[in-house]
KOLVOSE-571121 format. One record per residue (C-alpha): residue in three letters; y, z, x. Coordinates in steps of 0.001 Angstrom, whole numbers, plus 500000, padded with zeros to 6 digits. Example, Ala and Ser with C-alpha at 12.3 -4.5 7.8 and 13.67 -1.06 7.14 Angstrom:
BEGIN
ALA495500507800512300SER498940507140513670
END
This chain:
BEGIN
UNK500000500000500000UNK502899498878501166UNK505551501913502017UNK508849500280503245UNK510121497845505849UNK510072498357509290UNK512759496446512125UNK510484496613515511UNK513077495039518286UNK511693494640522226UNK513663493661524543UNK512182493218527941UNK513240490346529468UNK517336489432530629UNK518938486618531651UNK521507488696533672UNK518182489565535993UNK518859491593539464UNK516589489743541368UNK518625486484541070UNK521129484120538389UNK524626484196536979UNK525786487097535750UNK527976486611532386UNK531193487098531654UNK530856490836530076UNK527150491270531341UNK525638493805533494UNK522659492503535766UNK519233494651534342UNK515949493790535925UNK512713492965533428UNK510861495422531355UNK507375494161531665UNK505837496722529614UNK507851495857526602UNK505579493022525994UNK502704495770525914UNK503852498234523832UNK505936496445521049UNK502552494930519302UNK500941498215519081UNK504136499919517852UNK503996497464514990UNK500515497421514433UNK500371501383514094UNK503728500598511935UNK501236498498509697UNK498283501044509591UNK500984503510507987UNK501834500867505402UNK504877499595506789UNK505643495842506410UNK506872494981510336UNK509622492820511337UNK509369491834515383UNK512606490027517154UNK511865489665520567UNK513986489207523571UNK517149488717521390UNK520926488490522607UNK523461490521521243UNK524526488285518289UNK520894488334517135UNK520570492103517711UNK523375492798516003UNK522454490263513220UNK518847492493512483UNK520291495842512304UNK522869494835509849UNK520354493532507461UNK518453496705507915UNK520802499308507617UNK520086500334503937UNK517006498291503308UNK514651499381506189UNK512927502728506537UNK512533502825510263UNK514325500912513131UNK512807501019516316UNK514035499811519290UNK512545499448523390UNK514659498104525778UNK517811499463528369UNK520042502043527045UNK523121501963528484UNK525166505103528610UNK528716505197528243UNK530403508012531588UNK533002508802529247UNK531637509423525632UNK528712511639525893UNK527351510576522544UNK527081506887523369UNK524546504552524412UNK523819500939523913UNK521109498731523631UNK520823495793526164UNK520247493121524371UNK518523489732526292UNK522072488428527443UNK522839491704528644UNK526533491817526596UNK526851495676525523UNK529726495887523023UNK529914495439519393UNK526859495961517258UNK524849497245520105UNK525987501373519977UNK522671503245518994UNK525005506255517571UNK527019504195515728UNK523752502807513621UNK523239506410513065UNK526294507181511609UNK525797503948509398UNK522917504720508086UNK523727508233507293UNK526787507232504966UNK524406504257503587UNK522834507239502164UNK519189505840502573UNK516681507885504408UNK516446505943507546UNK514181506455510706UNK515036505374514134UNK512611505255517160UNK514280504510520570UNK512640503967523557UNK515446503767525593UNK517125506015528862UNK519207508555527836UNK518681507428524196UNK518430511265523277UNK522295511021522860UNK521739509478519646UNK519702512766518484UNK522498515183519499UNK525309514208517422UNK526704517873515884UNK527818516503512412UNK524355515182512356UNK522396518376512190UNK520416519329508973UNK521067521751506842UNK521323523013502967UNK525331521735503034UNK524912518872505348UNK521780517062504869UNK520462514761507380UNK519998511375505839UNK519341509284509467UNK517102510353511498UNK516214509807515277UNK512730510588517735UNK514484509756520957UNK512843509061524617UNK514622511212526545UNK517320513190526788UNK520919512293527137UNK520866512819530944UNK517599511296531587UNK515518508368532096UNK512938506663529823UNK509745505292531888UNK506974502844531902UNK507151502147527574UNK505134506283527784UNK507554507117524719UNK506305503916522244UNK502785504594523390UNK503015507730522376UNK504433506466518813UNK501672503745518400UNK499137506878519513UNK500523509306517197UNK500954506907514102UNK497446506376514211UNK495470509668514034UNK498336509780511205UNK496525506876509231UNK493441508627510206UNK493942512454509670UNK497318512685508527UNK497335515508511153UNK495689517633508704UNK498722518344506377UNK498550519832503333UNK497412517454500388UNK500162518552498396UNK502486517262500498UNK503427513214500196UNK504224512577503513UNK503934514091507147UNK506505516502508017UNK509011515390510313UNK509063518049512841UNK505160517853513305UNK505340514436514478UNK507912515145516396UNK505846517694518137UNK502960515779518474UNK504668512836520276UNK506245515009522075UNK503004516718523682UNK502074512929524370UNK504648512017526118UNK504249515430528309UNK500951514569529257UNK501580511289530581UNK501730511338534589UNK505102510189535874UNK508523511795536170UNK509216513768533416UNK511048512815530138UNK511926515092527392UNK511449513691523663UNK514375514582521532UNK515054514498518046UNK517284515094515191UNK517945518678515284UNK517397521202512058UNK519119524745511348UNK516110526880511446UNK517073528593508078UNK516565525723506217UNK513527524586504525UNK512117521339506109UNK512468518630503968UNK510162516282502513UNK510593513032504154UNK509130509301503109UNK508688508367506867UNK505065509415507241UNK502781508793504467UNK500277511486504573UNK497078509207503401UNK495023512714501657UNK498267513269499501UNK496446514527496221UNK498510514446492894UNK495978517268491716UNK497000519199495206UNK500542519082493934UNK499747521029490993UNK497745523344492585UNK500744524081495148UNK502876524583492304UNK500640527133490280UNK500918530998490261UNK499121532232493714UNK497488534658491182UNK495759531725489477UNK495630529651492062UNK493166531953493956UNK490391531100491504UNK490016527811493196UNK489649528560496527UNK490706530896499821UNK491760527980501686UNK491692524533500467UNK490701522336496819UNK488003520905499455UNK486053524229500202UNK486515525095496317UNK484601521750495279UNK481227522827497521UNK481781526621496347UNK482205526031492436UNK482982522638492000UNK480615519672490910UNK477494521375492625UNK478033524626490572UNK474480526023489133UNK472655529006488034UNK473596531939486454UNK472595529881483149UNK472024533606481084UNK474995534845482364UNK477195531778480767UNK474993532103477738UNK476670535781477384UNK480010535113478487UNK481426531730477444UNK480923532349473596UNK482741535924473963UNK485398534391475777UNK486101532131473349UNK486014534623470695UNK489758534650469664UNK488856537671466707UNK487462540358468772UNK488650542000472104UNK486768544149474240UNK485972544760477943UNK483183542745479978UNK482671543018484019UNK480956541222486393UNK479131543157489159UNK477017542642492212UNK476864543298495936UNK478616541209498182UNK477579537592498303UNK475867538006494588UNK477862535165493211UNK480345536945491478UNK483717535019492475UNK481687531653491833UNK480993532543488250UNK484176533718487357UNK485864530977488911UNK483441528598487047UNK484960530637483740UNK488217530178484499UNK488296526639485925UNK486559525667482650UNK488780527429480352UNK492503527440482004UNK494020524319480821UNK496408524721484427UNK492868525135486105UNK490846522382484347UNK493712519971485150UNK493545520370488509UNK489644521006489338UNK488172518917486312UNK484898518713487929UNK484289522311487030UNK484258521965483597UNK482285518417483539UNK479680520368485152UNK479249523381482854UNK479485520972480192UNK476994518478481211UNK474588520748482233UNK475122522949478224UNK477443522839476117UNK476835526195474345UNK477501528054478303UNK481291526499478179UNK483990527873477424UNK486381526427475649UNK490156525303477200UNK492066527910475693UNK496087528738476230UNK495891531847475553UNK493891532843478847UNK495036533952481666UNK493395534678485191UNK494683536496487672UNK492798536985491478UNK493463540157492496UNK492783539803496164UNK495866541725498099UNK498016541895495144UNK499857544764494002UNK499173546111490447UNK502760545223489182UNK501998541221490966UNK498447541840488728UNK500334542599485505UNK503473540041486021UNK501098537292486524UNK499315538211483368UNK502198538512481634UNK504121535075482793UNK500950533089482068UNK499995534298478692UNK503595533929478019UNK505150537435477028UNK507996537984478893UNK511110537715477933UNK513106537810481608UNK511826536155484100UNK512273538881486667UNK511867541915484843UNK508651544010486001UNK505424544487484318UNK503076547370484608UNK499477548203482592UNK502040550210480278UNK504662547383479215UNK501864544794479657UNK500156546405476758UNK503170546779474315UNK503703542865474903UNK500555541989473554UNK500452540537470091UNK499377542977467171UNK498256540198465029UNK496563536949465281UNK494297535851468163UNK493546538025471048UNK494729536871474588UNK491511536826477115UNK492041537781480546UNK490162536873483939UNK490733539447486914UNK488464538743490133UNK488626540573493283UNK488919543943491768UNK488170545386495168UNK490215543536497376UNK493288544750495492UNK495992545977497558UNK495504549384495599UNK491831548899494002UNK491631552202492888UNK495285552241490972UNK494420548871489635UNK490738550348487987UNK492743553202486337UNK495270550285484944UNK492435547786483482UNK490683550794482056UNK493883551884480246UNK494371547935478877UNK490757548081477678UNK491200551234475724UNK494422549859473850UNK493690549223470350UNK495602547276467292UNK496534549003464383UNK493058547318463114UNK491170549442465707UNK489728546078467824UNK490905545849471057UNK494001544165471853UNK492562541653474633UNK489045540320475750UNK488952541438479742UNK486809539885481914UNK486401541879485633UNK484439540850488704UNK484188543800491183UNK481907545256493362UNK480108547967491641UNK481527550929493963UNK481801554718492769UNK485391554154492820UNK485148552223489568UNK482689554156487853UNK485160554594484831UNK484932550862484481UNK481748550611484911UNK480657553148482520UNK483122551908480146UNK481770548208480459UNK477942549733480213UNK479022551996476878UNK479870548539475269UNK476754547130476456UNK479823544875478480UNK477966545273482198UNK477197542386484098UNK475058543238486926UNK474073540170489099UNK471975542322491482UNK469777542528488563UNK469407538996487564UNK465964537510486547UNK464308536538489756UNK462233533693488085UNK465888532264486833UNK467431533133490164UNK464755530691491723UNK464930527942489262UNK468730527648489992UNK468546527953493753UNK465791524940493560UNK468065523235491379UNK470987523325493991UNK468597522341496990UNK467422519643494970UNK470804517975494230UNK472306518819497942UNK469060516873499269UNK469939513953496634UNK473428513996498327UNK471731513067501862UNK470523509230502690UNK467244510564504150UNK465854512140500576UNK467919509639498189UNK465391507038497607UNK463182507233494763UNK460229507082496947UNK461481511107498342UNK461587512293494845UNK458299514172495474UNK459586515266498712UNK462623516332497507UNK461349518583494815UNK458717520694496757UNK460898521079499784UNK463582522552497556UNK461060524681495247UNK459865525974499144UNK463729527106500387UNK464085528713496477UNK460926530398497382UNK461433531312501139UNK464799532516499641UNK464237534418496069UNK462620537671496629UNK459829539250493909UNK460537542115492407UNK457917543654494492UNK459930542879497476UNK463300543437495928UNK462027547183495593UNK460303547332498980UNK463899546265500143UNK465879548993498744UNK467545546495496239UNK468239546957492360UNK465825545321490436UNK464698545285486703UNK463133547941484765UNK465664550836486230UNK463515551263488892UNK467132552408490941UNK470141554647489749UNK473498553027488335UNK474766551245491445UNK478061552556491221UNK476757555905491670UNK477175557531494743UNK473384556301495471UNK474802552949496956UNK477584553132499782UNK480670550806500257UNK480884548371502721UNK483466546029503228
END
């Protein structure tokens, strides 16, 4: 997809050469630049690989020069240039371009292009690979900032005092441009485009490591204060419209899809979610049960699958979630019907991991839609007298009970929103809880168990357990060329049945191993019986 125009200009060979000829009238004498002829077709074929469409002059005189830049000032996204700078002794913020016939004057001043394309007004790039061409990056009423955007903007080859050598700067560029096709220098999905400052960086480093006297990259130059903005020069090729939602979500909610990334989310809960088949059974119908309340929680020891399940929950029934991880819901739905939930507005799900109790309740509050300020605060205490007294009852997800900033302040607070009751006597929300089942939540725990509400995963059928951990194998193996064919269907099925076995333990061995299993065989796990590890 095409992203722009692009002016490529090398200049590398002069009539007004020092090894012999006429000098003209107005000309300087400037020896060859053999390497120009190396580096200008990979600076425009990187160019290309970015999306640009490229237009080369070569070896053009100063009419010609000047004749290009005009007709890209305001229509071209990046200008780059490789030839002689010359440097003006007495105005510090000039340098010119030699163009082929040598004549320096007007049309050929680098900073005056600048200055152009800044009150053009159209986001404008320029590349020079010229001695002291860093001149051009120093201007002070070009710095960005909040009052004074930056609207040109310049990666020069050295600095104003200092030569530019052997073409190391564009090879750098063509270098750089292309592990950002590639990679996109691992930037953040959300983000359109590279940001300025990391390419800058990265050529930079290049040019550094290059062997030769040293040259300093320069560029436009930023007040630190100010957010870096978002600029169309580098097309960042993973730039997910779905990553831009996610960005711009609640952290709170956000959290349900993944620590890190949308990437890691999609192999934790995403299209290969399976199992817990009798735990959806329980919990998808109560969530969507808009005419009751009540209190449900999710238990387990660490690594029992409780984040994946609740995630699958919520990234099947938050309309912000579904939107931007659809896959979740296709899944649960696919796979049955009657263990989805059902997109509902009036949920809202809140991870609790390092959040304060007040960032657990304002979250809450802002999604379901309560408050009436912005910025006022919400504890358990106002949280509850927002909620309606009539009509459907709000559901609420919290994960990550334990990794609260204040777990045990946050317990006492969910316990107190469980209890509330409407004038009716139901309770005045449907809460949903995934914790670790530590003493320090017993009141939870007990209250969940009273209402026949407890969710223990550490006591999950082991016959279902191993059906769903087959499953999985099954489709990963699928996934890989080596099992795919029809002819490994056999192969694929007793291999994974073998892992769900090696993997699954018995009862037997679940009680041999000190682990909860069925039939109460073990006290309460949140009982001091079972310590807490982190």
């Amino acid at each position: 997809m095409e992203v722009g125009r692009a002016l490529v200009v090398g200049i590398g060979h002069f009539e007004a050469d020092v090894t012999g000829g006429e000098v003209a009238v107005g000309a300087s004498a400037w020896s060859d630049l053999p390497f120009v002829d190396e580096v200008v077709p990979s600076v425009a074929a990187a160019l290309n690989r970015l999306g640009y469409a490229t237009e080369v002059h070569r070896d053009v005189d100063s009419a010609a020069l000047r004749a290009a830049v005009d007709g890209a000032l305001g229509n071209a996204r990046v200008v780059y240039v490789a030839s002689h700078g010359d440097a003006d002794a007495a105005n510090p913020y000039r340098v010119d371009v030699v163009p082929a016939d040598a004549c320096v004057g007007r049309g050929t001043n680098i900073t005056q292009w600048v200055d152009d394309a800044q009150r053009l007004g159209v986001p404008t790039l320029f590349l020079f690979d010229l001695c002291r061409s860093g001149r051009a990056a120093a201007l002070p009423h070009l710095v960005h900032g909040t009052d004074s955007p930056a609207i040109a903007w310049v990666l020069a080859a050295s600095g104003g005092g200092e030569n530019a050598y052997d073409g190391r700067f564009s090879l750098a560029l063509a270098e750089v441009f292309e592990e950002i096709a590639r990679t996109g220098l691992d930037t953040d999905p959300a983000r359109s485009h590279v940001p300025f400052s990391v390419v800058a960086r990265r050529i930079g480093r290049h040019v550094e490591r290059m062997a030769g006297m040293a040259q300093t990259v320069r560029s436009t130059a930023m007040v630190l204060a100010t957010e870096e903005p978002d600029l169309p020069f580098f097309p960042n090729p993973f730039h997910d419209a779905g990553a831009v939602r996610v960005a711009r979500m609640d952290p709170a909610l956000r959290g349900f899809l993944s620590p890190s990334d949308m990437r890691h989310f999609t192999e934790k809960a995403g299209s290969r979610f399976t199992g817990r088949r009798s735990q959806l059974h329980l919990l998808a119908p109560w969530l969507d049960d808009v005419e009751i309340g009540g209190l449900r929680v999710v238990t387990g020891i660490p690594g029992a699958g409780k984040s994946a399940l609740l995630a699958a929950l919520a990234c099947a029934a938050h309309p912000d979630l579904v939107s931007a991880a659809p896959q979740v819901r296709e899944r649960l739905d696919a796979r049955d019907s009657h263990a989805c939930p059902s997109v509902n507005d009036r949920l809202a799900a809140v991870h609790a991991r390092g959040r304060s109790t007040t960032e657990v309740f304002v979250s809450m509050a802002d999604q379901l839609g309560l408050k009436t300020e912005p910025d006022v605060s919400v504890d358990a205490k106002a949280f509850t007298n927002m909620l309606p007294r009539v009509g459907e009852v709000p559901a609420v997800i919290v994960d990550a009970l334990d990794e609260a900033s204040d777990p045990v302040a946050l317990c006492a607070d969910l316990v107190h929103v469980a209890r509330v009751l409407r004038s009716d006597g139901t309770p005045s929300v449907r809460l949903l809880v995934g914790t670790r089942p530590w003493p320090r939540f017993a009141a939870l725990l007990e209250l969940a168990g009273a209402a026949r509400g407890l969710v223990d995963l550490d006591d999950a059928d082991p016959d279902e357990v191993r059906d769903d951990v087959a499953d999985y194998f099954n489709a990963r193996l699928t996934d890989m060329p080596a099992y795919a064919p029809p002819g490994r269907r056999a192969i694929r099925r007793h291999l994974a049945q073998a892992v769900a076995d090696r993997l699954v333990s018995s009862p037997k061995q679940r009680a041999e191993w000190g682990v909860p299993g069925r039939g109460g065989l073990h006290p309460p796990p949140w009982t001091n019986s079972r310590p807490e590890r982190r």
